[in-house]
VOBA-945596 format. One record per atom (N, C-alpha, C): x negated, y negated, z negated; residue in three letters. Coordinates in pm, whole numbers, plus 50000, padded with zeros to 5 digits. Each point is the difference from the previous one (the first is absolute). Example, Ala and Ser with C-alpha at 12.3 -4.5 7.8 and 13.67 -1.06 7.14 Angstrom:
BEGIN
486815056949220ALA;500894988150000ALA;499104988050000ALA;500354989550072SER;499184988149994SER;500774989149927SER;
***
This chain:
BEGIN
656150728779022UNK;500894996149891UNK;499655008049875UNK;499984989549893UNK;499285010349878UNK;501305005349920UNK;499945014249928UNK;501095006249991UNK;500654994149896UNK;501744999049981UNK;500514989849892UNK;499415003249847UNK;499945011949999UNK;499585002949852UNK;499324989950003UNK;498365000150051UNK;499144989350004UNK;500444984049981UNK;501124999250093UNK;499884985350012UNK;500754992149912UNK;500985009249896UNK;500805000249890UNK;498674994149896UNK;499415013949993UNK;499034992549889UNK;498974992050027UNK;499494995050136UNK;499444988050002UNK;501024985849975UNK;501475002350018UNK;500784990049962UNK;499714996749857UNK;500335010249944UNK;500194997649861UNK;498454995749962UNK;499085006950005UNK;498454995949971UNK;499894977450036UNK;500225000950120UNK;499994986450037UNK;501054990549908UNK;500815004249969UNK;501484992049905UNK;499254996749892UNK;499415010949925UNK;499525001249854UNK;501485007049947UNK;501124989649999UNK;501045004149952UNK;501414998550066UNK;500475013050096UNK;501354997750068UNK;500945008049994UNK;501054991550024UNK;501475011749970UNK;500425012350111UNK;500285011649972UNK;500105004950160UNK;500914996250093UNK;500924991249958UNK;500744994550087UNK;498944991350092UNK;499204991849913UNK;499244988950156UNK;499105012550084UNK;499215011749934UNK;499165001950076UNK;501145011850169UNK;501215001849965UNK;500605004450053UNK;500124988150138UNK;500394990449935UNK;500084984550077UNK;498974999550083UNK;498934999149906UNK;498884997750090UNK;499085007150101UNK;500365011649973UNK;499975012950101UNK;500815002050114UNK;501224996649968UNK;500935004150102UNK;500665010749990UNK;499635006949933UNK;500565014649993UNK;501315003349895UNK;500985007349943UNK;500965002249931UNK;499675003649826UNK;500474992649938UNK;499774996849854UNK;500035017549952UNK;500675010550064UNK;499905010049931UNK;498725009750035UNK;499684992850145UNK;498125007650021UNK;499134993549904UNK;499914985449934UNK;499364998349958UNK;499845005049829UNK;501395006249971UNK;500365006449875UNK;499425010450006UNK;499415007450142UNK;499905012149959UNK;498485001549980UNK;499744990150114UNK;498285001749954UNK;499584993649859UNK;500814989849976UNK;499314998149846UNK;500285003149883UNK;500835010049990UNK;500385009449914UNK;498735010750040UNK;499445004550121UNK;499125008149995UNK;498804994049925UNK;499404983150090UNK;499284999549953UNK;499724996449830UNK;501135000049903UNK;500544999849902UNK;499295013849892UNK;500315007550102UNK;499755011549897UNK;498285007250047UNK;499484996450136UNK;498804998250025UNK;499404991949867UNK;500494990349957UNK;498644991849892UNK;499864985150042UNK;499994999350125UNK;499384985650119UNK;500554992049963UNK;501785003550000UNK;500094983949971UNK;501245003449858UNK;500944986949924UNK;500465000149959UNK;501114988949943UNK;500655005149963UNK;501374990049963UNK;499744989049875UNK;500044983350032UNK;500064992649908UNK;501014989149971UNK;500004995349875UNK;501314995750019UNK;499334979649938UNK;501064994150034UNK;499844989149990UNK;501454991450011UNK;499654987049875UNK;501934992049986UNK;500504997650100UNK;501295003050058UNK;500484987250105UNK;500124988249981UNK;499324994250068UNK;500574980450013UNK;500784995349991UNK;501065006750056UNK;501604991350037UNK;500764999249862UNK;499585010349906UNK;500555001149903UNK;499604993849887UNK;498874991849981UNK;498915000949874UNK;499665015649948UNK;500105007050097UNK;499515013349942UNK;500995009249890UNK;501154993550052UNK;500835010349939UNK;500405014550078UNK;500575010349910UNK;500205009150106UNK;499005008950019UNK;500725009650074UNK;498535009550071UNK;498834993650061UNK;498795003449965UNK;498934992350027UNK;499945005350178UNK;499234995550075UNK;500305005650167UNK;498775008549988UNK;499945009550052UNK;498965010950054UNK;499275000050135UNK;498614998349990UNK;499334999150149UNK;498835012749971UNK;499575001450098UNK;498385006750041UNK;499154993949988UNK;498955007849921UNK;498634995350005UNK;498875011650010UNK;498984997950031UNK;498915010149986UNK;499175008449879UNK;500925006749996UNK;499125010049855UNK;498054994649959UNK;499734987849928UNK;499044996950000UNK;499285011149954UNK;499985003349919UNK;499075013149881UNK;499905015650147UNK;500575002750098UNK;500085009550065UNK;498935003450001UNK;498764989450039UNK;498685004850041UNK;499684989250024UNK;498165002549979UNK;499144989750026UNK;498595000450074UNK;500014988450076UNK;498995000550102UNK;498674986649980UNK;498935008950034UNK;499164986150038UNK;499214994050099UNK;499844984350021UNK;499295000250145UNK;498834992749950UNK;499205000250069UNK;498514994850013UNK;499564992950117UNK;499484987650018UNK;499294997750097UNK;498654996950048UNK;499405011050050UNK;498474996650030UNK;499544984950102UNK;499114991949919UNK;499594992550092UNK;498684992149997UNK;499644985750061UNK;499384997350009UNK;498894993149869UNK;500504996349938UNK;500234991749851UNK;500205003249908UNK;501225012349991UNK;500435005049872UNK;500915009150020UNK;500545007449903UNK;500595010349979UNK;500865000349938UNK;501404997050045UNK;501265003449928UNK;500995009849964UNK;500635002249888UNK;500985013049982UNK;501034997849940UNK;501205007050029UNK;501414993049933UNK;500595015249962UNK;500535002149903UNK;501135014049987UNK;501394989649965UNK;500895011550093UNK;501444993549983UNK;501005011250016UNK;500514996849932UNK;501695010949994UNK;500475002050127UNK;501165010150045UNK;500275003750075UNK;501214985750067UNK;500214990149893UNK;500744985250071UNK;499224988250024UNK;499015007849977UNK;498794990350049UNK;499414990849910UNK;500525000049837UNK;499374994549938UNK;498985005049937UNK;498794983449964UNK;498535001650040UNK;499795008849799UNK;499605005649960UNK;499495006549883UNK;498864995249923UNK;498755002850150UNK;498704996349949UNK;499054991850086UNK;499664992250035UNK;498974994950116UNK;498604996749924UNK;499255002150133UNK;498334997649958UNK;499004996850145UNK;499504989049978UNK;498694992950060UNK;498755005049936UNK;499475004650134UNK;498545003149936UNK;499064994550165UNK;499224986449931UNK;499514996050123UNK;498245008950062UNK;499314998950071UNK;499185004250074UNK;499534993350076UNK;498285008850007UNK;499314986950126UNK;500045004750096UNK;499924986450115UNK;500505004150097UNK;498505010050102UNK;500645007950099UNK;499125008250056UNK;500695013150045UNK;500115007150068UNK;499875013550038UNK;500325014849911UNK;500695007649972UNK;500245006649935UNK;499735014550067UNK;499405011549929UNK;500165012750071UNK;500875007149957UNK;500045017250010UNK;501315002949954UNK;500194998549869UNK;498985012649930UNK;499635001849842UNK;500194985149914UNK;499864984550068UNK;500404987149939UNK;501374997550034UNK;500535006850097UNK;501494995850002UNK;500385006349923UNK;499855017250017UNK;500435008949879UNK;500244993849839UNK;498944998249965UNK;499504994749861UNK;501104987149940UNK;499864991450091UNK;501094989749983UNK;500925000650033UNK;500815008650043UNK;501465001350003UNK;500175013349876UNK;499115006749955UNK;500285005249901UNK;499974993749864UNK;498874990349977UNK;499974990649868UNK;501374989550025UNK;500125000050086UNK;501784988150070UNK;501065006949910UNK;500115010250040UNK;501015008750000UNK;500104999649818UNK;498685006549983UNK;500205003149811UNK;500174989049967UNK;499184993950017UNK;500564984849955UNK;501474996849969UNK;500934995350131UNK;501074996749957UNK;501145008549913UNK;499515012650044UNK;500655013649947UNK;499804996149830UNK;498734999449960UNK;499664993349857UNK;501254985549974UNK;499694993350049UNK;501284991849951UNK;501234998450032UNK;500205011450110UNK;501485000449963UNK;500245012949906UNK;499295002249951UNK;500685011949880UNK;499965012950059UNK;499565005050128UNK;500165010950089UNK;498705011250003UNK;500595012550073UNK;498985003350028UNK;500025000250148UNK;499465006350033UNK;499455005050179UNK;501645008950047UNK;499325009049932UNK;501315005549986UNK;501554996450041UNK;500194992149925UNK;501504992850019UNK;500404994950084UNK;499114995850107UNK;500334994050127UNK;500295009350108UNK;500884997150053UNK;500285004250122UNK;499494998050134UNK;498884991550018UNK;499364994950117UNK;499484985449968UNK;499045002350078UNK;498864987049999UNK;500114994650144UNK;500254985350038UNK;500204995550156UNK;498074990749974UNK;499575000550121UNK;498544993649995UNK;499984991950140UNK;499264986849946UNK;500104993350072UNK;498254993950111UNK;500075000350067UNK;498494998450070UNK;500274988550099UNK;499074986950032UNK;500264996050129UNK;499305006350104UNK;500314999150106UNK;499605005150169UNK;501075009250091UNK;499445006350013UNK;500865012450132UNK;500105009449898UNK;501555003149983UNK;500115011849941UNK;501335009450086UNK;499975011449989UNK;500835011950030UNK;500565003249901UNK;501514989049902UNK;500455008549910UNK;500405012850031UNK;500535004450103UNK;500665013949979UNK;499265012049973UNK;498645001750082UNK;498605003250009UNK;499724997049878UNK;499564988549871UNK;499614998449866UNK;498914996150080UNK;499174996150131UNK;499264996850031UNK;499164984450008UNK;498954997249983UNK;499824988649988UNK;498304997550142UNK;500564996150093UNK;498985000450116UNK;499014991949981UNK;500504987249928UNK;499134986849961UNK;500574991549936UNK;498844995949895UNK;500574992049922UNK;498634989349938UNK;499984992349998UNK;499104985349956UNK;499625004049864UNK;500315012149934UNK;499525003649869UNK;499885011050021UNK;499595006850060UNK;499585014150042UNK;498785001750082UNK;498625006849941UNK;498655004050062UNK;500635005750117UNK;501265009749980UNK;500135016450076UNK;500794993050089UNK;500345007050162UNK;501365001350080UNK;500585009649924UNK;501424997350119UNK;500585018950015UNK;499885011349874UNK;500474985949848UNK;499555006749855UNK;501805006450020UNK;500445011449947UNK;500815005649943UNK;500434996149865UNK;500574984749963UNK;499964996649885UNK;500945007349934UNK;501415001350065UNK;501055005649894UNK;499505017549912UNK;499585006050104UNK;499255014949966UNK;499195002249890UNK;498704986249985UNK;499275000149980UNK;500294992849824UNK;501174993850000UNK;500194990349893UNK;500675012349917UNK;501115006850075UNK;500665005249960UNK;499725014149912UNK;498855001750041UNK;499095013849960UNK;499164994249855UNK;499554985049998UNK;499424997849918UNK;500784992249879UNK;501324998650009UNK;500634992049941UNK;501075013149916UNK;500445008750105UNK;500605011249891UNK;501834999550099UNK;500164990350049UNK;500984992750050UNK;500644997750151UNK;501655002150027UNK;499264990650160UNK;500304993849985UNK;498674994250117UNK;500014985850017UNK;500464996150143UNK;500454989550060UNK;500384992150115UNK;499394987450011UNK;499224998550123UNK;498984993550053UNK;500694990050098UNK;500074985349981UNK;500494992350095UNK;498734984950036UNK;500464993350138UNK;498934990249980UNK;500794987549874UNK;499164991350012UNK;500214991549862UNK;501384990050033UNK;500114996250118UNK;501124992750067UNK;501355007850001UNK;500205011050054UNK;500755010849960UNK;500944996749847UNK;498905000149920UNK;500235002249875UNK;500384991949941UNK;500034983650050UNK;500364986149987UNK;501695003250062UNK;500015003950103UNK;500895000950058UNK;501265009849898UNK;499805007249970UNK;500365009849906UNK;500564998349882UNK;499054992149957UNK;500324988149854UNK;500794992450004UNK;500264990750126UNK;501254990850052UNK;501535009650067UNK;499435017350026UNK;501465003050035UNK;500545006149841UNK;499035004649888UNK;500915004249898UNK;499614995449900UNK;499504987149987UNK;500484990249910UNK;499884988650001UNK;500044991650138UNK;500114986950048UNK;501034993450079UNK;499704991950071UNK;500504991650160UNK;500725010250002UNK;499685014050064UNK;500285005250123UNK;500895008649927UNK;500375000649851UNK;501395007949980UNK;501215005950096UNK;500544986350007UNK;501245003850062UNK;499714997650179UNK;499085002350064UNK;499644996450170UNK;499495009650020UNK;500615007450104UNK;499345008550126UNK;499034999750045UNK;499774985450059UNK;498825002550083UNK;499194981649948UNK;498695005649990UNK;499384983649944UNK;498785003250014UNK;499024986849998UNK;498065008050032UNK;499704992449910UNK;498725002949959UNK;499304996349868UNK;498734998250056UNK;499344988049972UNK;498764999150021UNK;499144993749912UNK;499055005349978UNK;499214998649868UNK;498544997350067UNK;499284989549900UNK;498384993850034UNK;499544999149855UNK;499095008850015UNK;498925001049873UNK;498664999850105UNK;499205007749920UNK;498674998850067UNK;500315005450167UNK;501165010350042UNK;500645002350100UNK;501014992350048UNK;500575005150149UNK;501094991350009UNK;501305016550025UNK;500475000350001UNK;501385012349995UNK;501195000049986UNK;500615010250118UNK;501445000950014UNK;500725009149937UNK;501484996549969UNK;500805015549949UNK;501514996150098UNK;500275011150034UNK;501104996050100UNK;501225012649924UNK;501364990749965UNK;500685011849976UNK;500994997350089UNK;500755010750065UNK;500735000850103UNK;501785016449935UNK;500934993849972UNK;500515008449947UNK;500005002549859UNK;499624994949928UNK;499424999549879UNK;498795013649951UNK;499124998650075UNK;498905011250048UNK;499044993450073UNK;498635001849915UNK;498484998550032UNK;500044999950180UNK;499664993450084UNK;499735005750119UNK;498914998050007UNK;498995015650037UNK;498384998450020UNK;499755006750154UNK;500774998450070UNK;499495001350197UNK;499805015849973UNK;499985002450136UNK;499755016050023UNK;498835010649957UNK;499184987749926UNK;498765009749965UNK;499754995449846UNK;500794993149973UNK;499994995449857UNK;499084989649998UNK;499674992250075UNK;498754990650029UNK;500634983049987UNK;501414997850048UNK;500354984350090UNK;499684995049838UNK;501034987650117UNK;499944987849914UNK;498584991049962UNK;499205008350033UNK;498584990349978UNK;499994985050075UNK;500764990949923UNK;499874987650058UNK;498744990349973UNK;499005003249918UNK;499214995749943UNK;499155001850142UNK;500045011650072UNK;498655003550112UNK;500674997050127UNK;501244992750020UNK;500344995650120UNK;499344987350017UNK;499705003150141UNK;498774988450058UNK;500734984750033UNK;499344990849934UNK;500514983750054UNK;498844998450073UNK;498675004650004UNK;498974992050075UNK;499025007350039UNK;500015003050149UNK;498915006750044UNK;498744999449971UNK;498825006649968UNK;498914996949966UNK;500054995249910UNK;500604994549913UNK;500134992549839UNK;499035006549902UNK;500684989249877UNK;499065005649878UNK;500385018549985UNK;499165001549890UNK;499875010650013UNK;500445009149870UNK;500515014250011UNK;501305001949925UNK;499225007549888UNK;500365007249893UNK;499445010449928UNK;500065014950056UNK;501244999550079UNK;500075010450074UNK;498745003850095UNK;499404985450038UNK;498625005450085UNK;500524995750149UNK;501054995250022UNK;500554995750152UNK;500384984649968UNK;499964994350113UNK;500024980649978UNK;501404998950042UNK;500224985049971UNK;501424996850029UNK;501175003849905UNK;500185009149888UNK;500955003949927UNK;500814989749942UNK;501114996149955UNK;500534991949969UNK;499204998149830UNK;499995012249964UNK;499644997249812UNK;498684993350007UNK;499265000450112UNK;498054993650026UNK;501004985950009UNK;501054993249943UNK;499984983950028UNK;501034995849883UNK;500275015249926UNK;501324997549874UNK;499375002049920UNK;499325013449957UNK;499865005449861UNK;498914992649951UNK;499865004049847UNK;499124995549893UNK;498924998150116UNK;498955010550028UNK;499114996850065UNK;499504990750086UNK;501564997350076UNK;499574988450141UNK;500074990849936UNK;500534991749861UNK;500264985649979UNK;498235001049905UNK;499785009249951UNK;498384998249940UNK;498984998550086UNK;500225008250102UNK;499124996550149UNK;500094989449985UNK;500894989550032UNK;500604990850040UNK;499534984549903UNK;499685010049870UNK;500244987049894UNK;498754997250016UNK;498865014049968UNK;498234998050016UNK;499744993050105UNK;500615002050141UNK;499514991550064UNK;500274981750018UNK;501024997249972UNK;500884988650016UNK;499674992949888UNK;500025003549917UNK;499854992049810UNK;498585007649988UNK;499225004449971UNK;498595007749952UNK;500745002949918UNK;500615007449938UNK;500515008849893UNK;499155012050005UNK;499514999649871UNK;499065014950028UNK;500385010849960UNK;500125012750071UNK;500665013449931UNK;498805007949968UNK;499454997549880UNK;499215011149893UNK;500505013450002UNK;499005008450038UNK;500305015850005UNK;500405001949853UNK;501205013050018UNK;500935001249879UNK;500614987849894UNK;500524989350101UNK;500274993549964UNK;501675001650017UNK;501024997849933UNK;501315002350058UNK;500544991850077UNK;500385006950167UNK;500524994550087UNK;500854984049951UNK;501035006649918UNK;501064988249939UNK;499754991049919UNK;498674998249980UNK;499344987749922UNK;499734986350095UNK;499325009250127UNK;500034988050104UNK;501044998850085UNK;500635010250003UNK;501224991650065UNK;501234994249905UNK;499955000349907UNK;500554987549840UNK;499494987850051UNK;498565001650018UNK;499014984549977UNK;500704992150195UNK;499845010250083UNK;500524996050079UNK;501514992350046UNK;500775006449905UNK;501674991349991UNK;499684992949929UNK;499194996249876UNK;499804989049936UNK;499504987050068UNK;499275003250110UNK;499364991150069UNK;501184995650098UNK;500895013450057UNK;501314991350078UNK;501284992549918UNK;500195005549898UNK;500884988149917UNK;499284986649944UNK;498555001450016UNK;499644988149953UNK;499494988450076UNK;500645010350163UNK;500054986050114UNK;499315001250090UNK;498455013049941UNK;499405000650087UNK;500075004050181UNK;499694995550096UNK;500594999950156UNK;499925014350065UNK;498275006149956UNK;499375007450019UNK;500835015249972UNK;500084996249843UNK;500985012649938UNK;501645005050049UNK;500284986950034UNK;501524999650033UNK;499875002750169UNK;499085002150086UNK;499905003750129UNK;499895013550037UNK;499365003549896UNK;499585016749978UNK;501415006049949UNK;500994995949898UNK;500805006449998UNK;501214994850110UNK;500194991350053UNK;500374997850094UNK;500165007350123UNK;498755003450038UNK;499365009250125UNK;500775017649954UNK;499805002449871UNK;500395014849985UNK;501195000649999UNK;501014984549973UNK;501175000549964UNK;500555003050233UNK;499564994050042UNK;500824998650144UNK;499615015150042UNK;498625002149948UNK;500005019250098UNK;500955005849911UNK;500384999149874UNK;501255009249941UNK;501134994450066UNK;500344988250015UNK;501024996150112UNK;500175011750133UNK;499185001550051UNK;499755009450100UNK;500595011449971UNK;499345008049903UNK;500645010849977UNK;501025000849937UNK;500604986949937UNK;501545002149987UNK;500935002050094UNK;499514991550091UNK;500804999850143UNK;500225009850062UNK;498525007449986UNK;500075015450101UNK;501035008349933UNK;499955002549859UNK;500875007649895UNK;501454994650050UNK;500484990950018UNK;500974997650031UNK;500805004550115UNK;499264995250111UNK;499965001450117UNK;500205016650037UNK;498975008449922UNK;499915011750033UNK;501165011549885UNK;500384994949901UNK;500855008849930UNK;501544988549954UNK;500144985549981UNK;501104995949982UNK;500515004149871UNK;498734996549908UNK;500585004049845UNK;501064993449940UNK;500665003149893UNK;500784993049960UNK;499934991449886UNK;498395004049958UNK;499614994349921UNK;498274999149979UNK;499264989549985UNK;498705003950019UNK;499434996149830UNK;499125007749958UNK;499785000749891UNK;498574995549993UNK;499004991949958UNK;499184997149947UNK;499334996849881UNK;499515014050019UNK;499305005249844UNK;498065000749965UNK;500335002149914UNK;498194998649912UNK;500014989649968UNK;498344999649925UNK;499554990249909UNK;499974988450032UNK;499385000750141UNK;499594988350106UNK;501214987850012UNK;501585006049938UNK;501004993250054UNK;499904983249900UNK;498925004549876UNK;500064985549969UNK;499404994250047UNK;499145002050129UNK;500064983550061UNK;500075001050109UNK;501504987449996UNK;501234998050011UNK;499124993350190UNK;499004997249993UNK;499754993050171UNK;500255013650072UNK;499715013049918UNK;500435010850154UNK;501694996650043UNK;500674997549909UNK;501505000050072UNK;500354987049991UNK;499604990049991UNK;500194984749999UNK;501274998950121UNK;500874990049926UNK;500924998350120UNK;499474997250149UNK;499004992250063UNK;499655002250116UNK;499445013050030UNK;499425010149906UNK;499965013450089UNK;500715005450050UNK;501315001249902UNK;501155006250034UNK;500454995750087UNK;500084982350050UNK;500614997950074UNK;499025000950173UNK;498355001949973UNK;500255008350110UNK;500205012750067UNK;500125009349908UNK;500525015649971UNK;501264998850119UNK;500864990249968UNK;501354996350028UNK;499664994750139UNK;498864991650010UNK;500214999950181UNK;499105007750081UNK;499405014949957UNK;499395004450047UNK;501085016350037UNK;501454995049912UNK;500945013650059UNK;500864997850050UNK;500115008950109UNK;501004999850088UNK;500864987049998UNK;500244994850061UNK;501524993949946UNK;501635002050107UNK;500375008849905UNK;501255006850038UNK;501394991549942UNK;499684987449947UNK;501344995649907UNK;500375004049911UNK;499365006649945UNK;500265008649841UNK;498824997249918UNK;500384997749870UNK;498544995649909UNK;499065008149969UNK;499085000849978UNK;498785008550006UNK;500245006949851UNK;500075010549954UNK;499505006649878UNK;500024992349877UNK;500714999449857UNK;499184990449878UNK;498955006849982UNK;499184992049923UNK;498655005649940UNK;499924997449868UNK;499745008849952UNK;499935000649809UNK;498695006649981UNK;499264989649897UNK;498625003849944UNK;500025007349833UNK;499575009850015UNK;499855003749862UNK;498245004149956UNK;499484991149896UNK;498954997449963UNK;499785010549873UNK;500715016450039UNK;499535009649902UNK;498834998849902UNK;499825004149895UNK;498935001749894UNK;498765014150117UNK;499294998749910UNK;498765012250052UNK;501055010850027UNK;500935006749861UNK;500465013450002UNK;500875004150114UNK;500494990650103UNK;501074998050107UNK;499385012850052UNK;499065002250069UNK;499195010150085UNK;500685017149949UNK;499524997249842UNK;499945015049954UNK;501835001249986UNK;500504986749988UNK;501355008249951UNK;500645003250152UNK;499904993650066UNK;499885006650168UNK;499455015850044UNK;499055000849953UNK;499755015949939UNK;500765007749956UNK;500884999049877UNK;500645004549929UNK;500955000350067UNK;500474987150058UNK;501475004150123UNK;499725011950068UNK;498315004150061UNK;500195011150106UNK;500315011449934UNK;499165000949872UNK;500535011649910UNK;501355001349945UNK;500594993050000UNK;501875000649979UNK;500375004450096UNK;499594992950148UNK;500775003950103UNK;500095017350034UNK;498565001450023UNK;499795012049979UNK;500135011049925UNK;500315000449858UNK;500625005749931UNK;501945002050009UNK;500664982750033UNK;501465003149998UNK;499995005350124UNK;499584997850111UNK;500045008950118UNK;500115013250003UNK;499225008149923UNK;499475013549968UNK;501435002749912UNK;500744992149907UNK;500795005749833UNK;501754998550164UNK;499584992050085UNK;501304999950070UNK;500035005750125UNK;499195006150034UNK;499685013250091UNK;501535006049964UNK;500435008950171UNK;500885008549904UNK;499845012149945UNK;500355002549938UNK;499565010049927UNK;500225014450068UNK;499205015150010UNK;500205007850031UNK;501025006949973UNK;500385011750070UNK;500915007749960UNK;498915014549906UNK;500955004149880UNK;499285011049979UNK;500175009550096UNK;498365007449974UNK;500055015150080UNK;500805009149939UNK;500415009150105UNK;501365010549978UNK;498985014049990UNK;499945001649902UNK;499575019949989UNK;500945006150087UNK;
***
């Protein structure tokens, strides 16, 4: 159970703007505990008193008083390293965005001294347009796909990384001036939908996102759950097919070897001759490829078809295995619309359980590029209000 201080001001953070009477309501707890912590957190800085007309009145009268989050408190930024390109967002301590920046890249392999380099030109960068320096921030959240060890800052593997077993947070953090917090890229999707999406006001909901990857974020409690070693949720590398195609990970059968960017280009070169020209961008041919399925073609519309029923699959398992209350489908990929076509969903729906109760809604959100990094920036909030709502020590006694 996370301590009320905490869960006071994740109320209020999630509201944007509430009276302490509801968050008392909505807690459960007695309107004068919740007076006391936010009078503390009041004079902490975090959050603060705003006022706004009543309705009932045309706004006559005392205007009503709610909570909101001290935006100006502090500011954070996130970044996400990846395959394609390079994004960065700085945002206030209520989560609004300041400055964002795309900076794309070819694709290939990165060592450290190139990760270094580009998360430092990232960094100045947006810092340059939002008016900032280095300085002023309170933490940088970074985003990587593969196996990562946030707690560790560790990153074991990642599809944009020469190195294993790189020490990214250490290593960023030494070269950036800053700390930083290291999560995988799904995580960070996930993150973005609990503090400033869908997943506001819900406990528990999963997020699954398909870009050039396929990836899970599972929140349980209103809290990241990453398994006992900081590893789960990898739904992308759960196996549909023995011996199958074959994954980036380097092992066959993965579910993302039949979802992500990659498998429908496999898919397109062979089926249509679509040719993929080295350094050519992935998302050019798979554009030309939905063009060819809205325009009737059989070929094109089979291929997304085929990726649409193995994501069926792993909706089912997600279901089956956690009973979300909400399933979220996110990234770029979500505009086209054959991965979730009403017959996918509807065989999602006969591939779970059936207990007499309806399966999960599903809501697609077709984020911009910056979705990733401001998911970032959630880890760096989290991690920072975590740390400002610690309780505080007692002084030492001479």
């Amino acid at each position: 159970m996370r301590p009320l201080r905490q869960q006071v001001f994740e109320r209020v953070r999630a509201a944007g703007q509430i009276p302490r009477v509801q968050v008392a309501k909505d807690l459960g707890v007695s309107p004068a505990s919740v007076t006391t912590i936010t009078s503390d957190l009041i004079e902490r800085g975090l959050i603060e008193e705003v006022t706004s007309p009543r309705d009932s009145d045309g706004g006559r009268g005392r205007p009503a008083v709610a909570l909101g989050v001290r935006a100006g408190a502090l500011w954070v930024a996130g970044m996400k390293l990846s395959d394609r390109e390079h994004t960065a967002v700085i945002v206030d301590f209520a989560g609004n965005l300041i400055a964002g920046d795309v900076i794309p890249r070819r694709p290939g392999l990165l060592d450290l001294p190139e990760i270094m380099a580009a998360a430092t030109a990232l960094l100045d960068g947006v810092c340059a347009k939002a008016g900032l320096l280095r300085s002023d921030l309170s933490a940088v959240g970074l985003g990587v796909p593969g196996f990562v060890d946030s707690g560790a800052g560790q990153v074991l593997w990642s599809p944009v990384l020469r190195d294993r077993d790189v020490p990214l947070a250490a290593l960023a953090s030494a070269a950036l001036g800053l700390p930083v917090h290291v999560d995988n890229d799904a995580n960070l999707v996930t993150l973005a939908e609990l503090w400033f999406g869908a997943g506001r006001t819900l406990s528990d909901f999963a997020v699954v996102t398909i870009e050039h990857g396929l990836g899970m974020g599972l929140v349980i409690n209103h809290r990241i759950h990453r398994g006992a070693q900081g590893l789960g949720m990898e739904l992308g590398h759960t196996k549909v097919h023995l011996d199958g195609a074959l994954c980036r990970c380097g092992q066959r059968g993965c579910l993302e070897a039949y979802v992500a960017d990659y498998a429908l280009v496999r898919e397109a070169t062979t089926a249509l001759n679509l040719a993929h020209k080295d350094g050519q961008p992935i998302s050019v041919l798979l554009e030309s490829l939905y063009d060819h399925a809205k325009a009737g073609n059989q070929a094109a519309r089979s291929i997304f078809r085929r990726a649409g029923r193995y994501l069926a699959v792993g909706l089912a398992n997600v279901v089956n295995l956690f009973d979300p209350a909400l399933i979220i489908l996110s990234g770029e990929r979500m505009r086209y619309d054959y991965l979730y076509a009403a017959d996918t969903l509807a065989e999602m729906e006969a591939l779970v359980l059936n207990t007499g109760r309806p399966p999960p809604p599903i809501k697609i959100h077709a984020w911009g590029d910056l979705l990733w990094a401001h998911g970032a920036a959630a880890l760096a909030l989290s991690a920072v209000s975590e740390a400002l709502l610690a309780p505080s020590r007692e002084p030492a006694v001479a």
